[in-house]
N, C-alpha and C positions, 0 to 999 in steps of 0.2 A: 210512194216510190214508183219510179216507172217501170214499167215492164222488163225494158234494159237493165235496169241496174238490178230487180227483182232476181232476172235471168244469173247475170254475174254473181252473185252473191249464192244461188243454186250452185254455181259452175264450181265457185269457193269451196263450197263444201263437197261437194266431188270430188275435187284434189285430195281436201284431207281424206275421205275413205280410200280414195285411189292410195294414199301416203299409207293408209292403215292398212290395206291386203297386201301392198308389196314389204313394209317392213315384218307383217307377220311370214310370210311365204320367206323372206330373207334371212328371217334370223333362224328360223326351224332349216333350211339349208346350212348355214357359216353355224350355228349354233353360238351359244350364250358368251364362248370367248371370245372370238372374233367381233361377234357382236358388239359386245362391251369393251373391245378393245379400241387404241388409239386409231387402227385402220392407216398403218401408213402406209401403205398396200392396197386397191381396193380390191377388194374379192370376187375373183370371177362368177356371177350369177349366171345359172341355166336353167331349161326350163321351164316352168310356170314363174319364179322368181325374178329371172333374166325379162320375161316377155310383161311382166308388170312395171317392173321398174323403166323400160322400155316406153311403153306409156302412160304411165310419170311422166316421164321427162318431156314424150311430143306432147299430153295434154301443156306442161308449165309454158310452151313453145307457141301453143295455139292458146292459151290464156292470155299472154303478153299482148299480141293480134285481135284478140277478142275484147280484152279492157281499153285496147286502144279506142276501138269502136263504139264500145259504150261510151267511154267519159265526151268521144266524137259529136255521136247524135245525142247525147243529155246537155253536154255544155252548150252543142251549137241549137240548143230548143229545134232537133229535128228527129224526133221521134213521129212515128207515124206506123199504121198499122205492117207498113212493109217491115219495116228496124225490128218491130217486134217481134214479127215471126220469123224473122230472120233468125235473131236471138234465139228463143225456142229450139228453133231449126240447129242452131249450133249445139245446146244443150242436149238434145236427144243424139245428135251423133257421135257427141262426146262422153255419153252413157253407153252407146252400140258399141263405141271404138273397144274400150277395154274389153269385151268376149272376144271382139272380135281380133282383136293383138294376143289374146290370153290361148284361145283354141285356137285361132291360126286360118282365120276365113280367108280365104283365098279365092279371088281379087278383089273382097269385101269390105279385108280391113282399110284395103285403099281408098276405095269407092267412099265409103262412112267418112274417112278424114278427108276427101275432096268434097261431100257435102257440108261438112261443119267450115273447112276453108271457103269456100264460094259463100256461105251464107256470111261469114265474117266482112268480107269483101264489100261483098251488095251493100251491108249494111253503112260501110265507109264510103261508100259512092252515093250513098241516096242521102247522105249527110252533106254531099258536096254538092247535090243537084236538088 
């Protein structure tokens, strides 16, 4: 497996723990009825709750961006040592992101998600050059 897809399949499984700390922090706020209800309403999260599910949602945002990239530089056989630490690169900022959306680093959490963006980026341009 390449590094790329190595990296992607890392990122995969960060979503699901990211899915696993925001529906626990969610359902101990709404509790077991809401929880388990139809939800045709969604429930306003705050807090620790609000700020996970939050990034949730930008990771699945910067996933869609970041698989593009991979299947990019794997289909077009252009991996090279740049794509890979890019990847990488994306990986560790997409593990900083959530403290940093969760405690609220300021101008941090930005910074973290303009390093995992930019690394995505490069990674689609050095596929094309």
């Amino acid at each position: 497996m390449t590094p790329e897809l190595t990296v992607l399949a890392l990122a995969g499984l960060l979503q699901a723990v990211q899915f696993a700390a925001f529906s626990v922090a969610a359902n101990l706020q709404v509790g077991p009825r809401v929880a388990m209800g139809p939800r045709d309403s969604a429930p306003s999260l705050k807090g620790t709750a609000g700020r996970l599910q939050r990034a949730l949602n930008n990771h699945f945002e910067g996933l869609i961006l970041f698989t593009l990239a991979v299947v990019v530089v794997t289909l077009g056989g252009q991996g090279s040592g740049t794509t890979a630490a890019c990847a990488w690169i994306y990986l560790a900022a997409r593990i900083l992101y959530v403290p940093a959306y969760v405690f609220g680093w300021v101008p941090w959490r930005s910074v973290i998600w303009a390093v995992g963006f930019a690394a995505t980026m490069v990674m689609i341009l050095a596929a094309l050059f």
